[in-house]
C-alpha positions as CSV (number, residue, x, y, z in Angstrom):
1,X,99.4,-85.9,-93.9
2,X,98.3,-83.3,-90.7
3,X,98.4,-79.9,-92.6
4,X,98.3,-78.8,-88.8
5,X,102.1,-80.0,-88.8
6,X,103.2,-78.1,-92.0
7,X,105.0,-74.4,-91.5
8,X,103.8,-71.3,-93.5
9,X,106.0,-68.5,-94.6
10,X,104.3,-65.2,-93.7
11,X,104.5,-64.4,-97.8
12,X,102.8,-68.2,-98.5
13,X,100.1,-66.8,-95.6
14,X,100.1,-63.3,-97.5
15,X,99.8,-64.8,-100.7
16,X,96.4,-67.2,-99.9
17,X,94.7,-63.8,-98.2
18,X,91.8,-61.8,-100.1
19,X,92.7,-59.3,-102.3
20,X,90.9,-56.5,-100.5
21,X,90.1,-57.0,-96.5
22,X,88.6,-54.4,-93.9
23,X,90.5,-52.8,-91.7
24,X,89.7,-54.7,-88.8
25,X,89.7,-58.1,-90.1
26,X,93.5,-59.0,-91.2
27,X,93.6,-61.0,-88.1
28,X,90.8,-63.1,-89.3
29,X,91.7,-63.2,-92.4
30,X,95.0,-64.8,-91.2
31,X,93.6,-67.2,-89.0
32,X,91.2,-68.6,-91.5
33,X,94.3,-68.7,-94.0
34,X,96.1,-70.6,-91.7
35,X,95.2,-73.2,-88.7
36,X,92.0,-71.9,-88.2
37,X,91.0,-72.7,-91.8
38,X,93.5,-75.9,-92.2
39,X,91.1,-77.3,-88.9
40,X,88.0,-76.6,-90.6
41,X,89.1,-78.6,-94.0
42,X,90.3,-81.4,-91.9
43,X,87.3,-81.7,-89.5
44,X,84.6,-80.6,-92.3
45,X,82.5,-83.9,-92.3
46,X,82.7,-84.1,-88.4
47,X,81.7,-80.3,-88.1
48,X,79.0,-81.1,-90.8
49,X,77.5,-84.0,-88.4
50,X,77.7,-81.5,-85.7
51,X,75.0,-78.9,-87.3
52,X,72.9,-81.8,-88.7
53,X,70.1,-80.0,-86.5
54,X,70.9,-76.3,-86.9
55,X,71.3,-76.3,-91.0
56,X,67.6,-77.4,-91.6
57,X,66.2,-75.1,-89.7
58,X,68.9,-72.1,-91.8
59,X,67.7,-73.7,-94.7
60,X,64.0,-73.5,-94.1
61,X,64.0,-69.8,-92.6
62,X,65.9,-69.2,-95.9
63,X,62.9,-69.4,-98.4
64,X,65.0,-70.1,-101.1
65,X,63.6,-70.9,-104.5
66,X,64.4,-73.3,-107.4
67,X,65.2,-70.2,-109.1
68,X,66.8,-67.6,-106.5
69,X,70.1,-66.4,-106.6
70,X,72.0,-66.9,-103.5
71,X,74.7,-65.6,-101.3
72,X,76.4,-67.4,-98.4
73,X,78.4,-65.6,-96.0
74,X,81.0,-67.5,-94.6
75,X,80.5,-70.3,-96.4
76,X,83.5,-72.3,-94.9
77,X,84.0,-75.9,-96.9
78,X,80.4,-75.3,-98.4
79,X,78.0,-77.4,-96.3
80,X,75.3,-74.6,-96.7
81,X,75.9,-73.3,-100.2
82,X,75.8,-77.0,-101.1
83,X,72.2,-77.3,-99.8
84,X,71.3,-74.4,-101.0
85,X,72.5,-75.1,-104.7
86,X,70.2,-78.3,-104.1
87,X,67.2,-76.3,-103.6
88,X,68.3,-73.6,-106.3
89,X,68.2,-76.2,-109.0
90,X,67.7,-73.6,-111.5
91,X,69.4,-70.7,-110.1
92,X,72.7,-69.7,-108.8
93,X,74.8,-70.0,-105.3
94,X,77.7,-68.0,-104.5
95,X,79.6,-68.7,-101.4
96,X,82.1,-66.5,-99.8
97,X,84.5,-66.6,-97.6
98,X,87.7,-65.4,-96.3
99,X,89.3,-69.1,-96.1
100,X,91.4,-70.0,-99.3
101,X,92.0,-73.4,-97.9
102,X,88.2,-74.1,-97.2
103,X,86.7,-72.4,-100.4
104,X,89.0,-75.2,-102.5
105,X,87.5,-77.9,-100.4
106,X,84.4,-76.4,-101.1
107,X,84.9,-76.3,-104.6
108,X,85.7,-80.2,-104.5
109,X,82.8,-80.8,-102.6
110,X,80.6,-79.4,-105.5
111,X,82.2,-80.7,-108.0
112,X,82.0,-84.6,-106.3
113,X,78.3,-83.8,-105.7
114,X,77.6,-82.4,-109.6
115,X,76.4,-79.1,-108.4
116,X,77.7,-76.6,-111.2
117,X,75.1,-74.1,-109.8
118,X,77.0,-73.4,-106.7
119,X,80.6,-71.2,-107.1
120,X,82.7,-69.8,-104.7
121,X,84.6,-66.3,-104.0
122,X,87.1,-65.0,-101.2
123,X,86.5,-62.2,-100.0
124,X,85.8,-60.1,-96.9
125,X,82.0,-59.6,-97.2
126,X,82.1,-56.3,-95.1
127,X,83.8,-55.0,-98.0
128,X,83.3,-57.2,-101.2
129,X,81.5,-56.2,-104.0
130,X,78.7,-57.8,-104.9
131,X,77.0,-55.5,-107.3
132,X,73.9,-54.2,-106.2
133,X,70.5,-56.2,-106.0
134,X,72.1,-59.3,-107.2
135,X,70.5,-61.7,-104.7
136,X,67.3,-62.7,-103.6
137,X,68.2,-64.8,-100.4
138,X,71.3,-64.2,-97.8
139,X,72.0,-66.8,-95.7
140,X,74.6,-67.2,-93.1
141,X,75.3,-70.1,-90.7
142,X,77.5,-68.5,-87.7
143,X,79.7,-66.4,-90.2
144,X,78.5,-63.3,-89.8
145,X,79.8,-62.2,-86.2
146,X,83.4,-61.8,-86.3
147,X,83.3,-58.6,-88.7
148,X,85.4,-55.2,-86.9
149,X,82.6,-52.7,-88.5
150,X,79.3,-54.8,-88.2
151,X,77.3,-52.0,-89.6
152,X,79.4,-51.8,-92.7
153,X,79.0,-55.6,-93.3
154,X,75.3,-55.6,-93.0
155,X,74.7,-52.4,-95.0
156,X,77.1,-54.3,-97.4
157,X,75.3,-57.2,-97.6
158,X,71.7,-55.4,-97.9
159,X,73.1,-53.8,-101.1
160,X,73.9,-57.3,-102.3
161,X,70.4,-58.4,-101.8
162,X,67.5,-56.8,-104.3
163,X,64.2,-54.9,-102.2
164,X,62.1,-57.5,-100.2
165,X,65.4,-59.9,-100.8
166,X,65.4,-62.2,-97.7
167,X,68.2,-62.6,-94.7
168,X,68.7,-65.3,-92.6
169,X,71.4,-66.6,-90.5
170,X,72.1,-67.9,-87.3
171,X,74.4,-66.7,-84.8
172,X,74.9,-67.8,-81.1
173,X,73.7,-66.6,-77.8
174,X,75.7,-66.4,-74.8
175,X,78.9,-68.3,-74.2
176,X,77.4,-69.3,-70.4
177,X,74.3,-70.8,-72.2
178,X,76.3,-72.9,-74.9
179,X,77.1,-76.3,-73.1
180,X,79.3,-77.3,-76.0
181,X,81.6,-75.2,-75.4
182,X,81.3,-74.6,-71.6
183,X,81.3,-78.1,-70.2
184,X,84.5,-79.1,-71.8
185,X,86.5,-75.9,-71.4
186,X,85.3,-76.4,-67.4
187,X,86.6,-79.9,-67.9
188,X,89.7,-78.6,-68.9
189,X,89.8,-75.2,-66.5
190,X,91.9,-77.0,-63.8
191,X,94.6,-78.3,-65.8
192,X,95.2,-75.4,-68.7
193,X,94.6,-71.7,-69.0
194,X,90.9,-71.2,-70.5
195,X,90.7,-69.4,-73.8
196,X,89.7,-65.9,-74.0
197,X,86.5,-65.5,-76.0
198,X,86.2,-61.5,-75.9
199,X,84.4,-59.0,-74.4
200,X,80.5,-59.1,-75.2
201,X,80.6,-57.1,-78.8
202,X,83.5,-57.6,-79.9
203,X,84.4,-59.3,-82.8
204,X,84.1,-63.2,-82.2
205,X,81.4,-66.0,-81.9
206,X,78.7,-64.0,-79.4
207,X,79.2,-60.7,-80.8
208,X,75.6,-60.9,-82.0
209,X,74.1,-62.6,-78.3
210,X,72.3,-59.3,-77.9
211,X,68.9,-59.5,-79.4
212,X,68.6,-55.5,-79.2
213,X,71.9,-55.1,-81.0
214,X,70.8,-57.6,-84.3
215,X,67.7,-55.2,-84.4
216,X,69.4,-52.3,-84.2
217,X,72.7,-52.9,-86.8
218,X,69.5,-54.6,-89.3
219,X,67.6,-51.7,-89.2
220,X,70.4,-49.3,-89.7
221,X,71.6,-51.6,-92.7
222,X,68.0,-51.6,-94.7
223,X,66.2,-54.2,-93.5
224,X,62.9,-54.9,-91.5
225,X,60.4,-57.5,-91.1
226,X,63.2,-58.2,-88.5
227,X,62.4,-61.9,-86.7
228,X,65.2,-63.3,-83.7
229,X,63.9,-66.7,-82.4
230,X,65.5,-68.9,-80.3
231,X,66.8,-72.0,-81.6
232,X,67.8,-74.7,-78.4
233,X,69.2,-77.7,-80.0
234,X,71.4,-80.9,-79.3
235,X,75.3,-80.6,-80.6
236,X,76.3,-83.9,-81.5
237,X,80.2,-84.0,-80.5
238,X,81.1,-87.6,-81.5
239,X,80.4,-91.1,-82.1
240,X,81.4,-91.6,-78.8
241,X,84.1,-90.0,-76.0
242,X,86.9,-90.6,-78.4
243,X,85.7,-89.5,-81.5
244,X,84.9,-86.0,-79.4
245,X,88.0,-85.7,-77.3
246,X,90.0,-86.3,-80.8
247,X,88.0,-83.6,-82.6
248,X,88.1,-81.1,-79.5
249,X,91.7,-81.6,-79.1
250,X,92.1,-81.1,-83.0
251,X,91.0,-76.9,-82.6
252,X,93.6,-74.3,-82.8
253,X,92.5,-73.2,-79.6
254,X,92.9,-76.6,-77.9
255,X,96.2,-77.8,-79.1
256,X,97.6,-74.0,-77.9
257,X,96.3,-74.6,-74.7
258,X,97.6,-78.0,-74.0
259,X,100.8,-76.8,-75.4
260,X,101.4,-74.4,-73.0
261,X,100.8,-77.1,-70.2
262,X,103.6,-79.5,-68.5
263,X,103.0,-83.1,-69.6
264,X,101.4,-83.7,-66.0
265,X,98.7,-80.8,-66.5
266,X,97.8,-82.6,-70.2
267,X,97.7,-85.7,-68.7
268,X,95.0,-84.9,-66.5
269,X,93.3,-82.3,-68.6
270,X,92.8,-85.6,-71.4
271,X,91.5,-87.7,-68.8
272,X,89.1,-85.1,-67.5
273,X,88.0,-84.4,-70.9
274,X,87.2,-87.9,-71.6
275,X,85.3,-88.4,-68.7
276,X,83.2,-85.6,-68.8
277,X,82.8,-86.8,-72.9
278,X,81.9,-90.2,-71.9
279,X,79.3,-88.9,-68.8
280,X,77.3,-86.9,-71.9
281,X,77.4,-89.8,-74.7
282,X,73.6,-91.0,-75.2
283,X,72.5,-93.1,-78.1
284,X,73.0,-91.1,-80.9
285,X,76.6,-90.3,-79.5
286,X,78.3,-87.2,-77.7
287,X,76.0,-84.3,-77.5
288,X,76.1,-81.1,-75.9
289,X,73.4,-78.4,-76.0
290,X,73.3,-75.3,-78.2
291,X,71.9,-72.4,-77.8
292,X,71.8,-69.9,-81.1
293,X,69.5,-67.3,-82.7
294,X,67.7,-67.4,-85.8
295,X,67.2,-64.2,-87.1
296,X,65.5,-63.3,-90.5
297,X,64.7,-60.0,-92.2
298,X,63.8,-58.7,-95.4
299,X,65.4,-55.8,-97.3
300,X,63.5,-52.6,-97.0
């Protein structure tokens, strides 16, 4: 069944949120309850496949240990806190996140892949309580830039992490230098009203573009050692021009957009999506360049 097609209550959506959430982030929080979230289940092997070259390089800039104790920040369905609970054999994983729907499919995902050592919480990290110096590695694949008070979170999560604890996440650069996401929205430009994705700062996916602002919100929180590298890398989209038009068109944001349009205007905007798919598919599939940072620190 398409969870997209079933209908929410605003008490069953009230009822799946965290207990406590930020001022700030109830929108979030909402949208990860809802379609946002209900995407992310649906599509989790195919957005798995799309990071197959971004997670290793997480997972080494991680330094985790057979024995450290782990927290994952917007953990999502689980693909990182499950490879982290692989290379914390002996110690312990906690993933958190603000999705109800994607924290149960990452407590299947565990279970199905006998990792005990990997549990899951909701929660708003900005404002969850993690005791204090209860982690030796933070780790965070592009779920730490949608937080209203960024230097709460991070000062938040540096209490979570013990002194000379270790940070690492990644987080994208600018929208214009993200070809995964700009050459299909241009493919779709003519057809459909293009999505909004916020003023440079704001809460949302290239909050944390500026370099100068990570240093600065790290160092406030407790942290130094401070390294941002660039990480340029191939997003694999789909098998092929079908497989990526399908999972594109799957997105909140896409189905909202072709929506809106007349049945002419979707017409078209399909076609020129395919096409511009099918001009980028190589022979490991439909890839798109990525553009991210990789930023580590250590906890003062």
């Amino acid at each position: 069944m398409d969870r997209s097609s079933e209908r929410h209550t605003d008490g069953d959506r009230a009822a799946r949120l965290p207990e406590e959430v930020a001022a700030g982030n109830t929108a979030q929080a909402e949208a990860w309850n809802g379609d946002d979230g209900e995407y992310w289940v649906r599509q989790r092997a195919h957005q798995e496949a799309r990071y197959r070259r971004l997670t290793p390089r997480l997972m080494a800039a991680a330094g985790i240990r057979a024995d450290s104790r782990v927290l994952d920040i917007g953990c999502g369905s689980g693909g990182t806190s499950l490879e982290a609970a692989r290379a914390a054999a002996e110690g312990a994983v906690l993933g958190v996140d603000l999705s109800g729907p994607m924290l149960a499919e990452a407590r299947k995902q565990a279970a199905t892949a006998g990792l005990p050592q990997a549990t899951f919480a909701q929660g708003d990290a900005q404002v969850h309580d993690f005791g204090a110096a209860a982690f030796d590695a933070v780790l965070s694949r592009f779920g730490v830039m949608f937080f209203a008070d960024p230097e709460a979170a991070f000062r938040n999560i540096a209490h979570a992490l013990r002194p000379g604890g270790r940070l690492a996440f990644l987080c994208w650069r600018d929208l214009a230098q993200n070809a995964y996401l700009t050459v299909p929205f241009e493919a779709l430009a003519p057809y459909v009203q293009p999505p909004d994705f916020g003023a440079p700062g704001e809460p949302g996916p290239f909050s944390l573009a500026d370099t100068a602002r990570i240093r600065t919100l790290l160092e406030g929180a407790g942290f130094d050692g401070i390294s941002v590298d660039a990480v340029d890398e191939p997003m694999w989209m789909g098998t092929d021009e079908d497989d990526a038009v399908a999972s594109l068109t799957d997105t909140p944001m896409v189905r909202k957009m072709l929506a809106a349009a007349d049945e002419e205007a979707r017409a078209g905007a399909l076609a020129a999506l395919r096409h511009t798919m099918a001009a980028h598919r190589g022979p490991d599939g439909v890839t798109l360049g990525s553009a991210s940072w990789l930023v580590t620190a250590r906890r003062r």
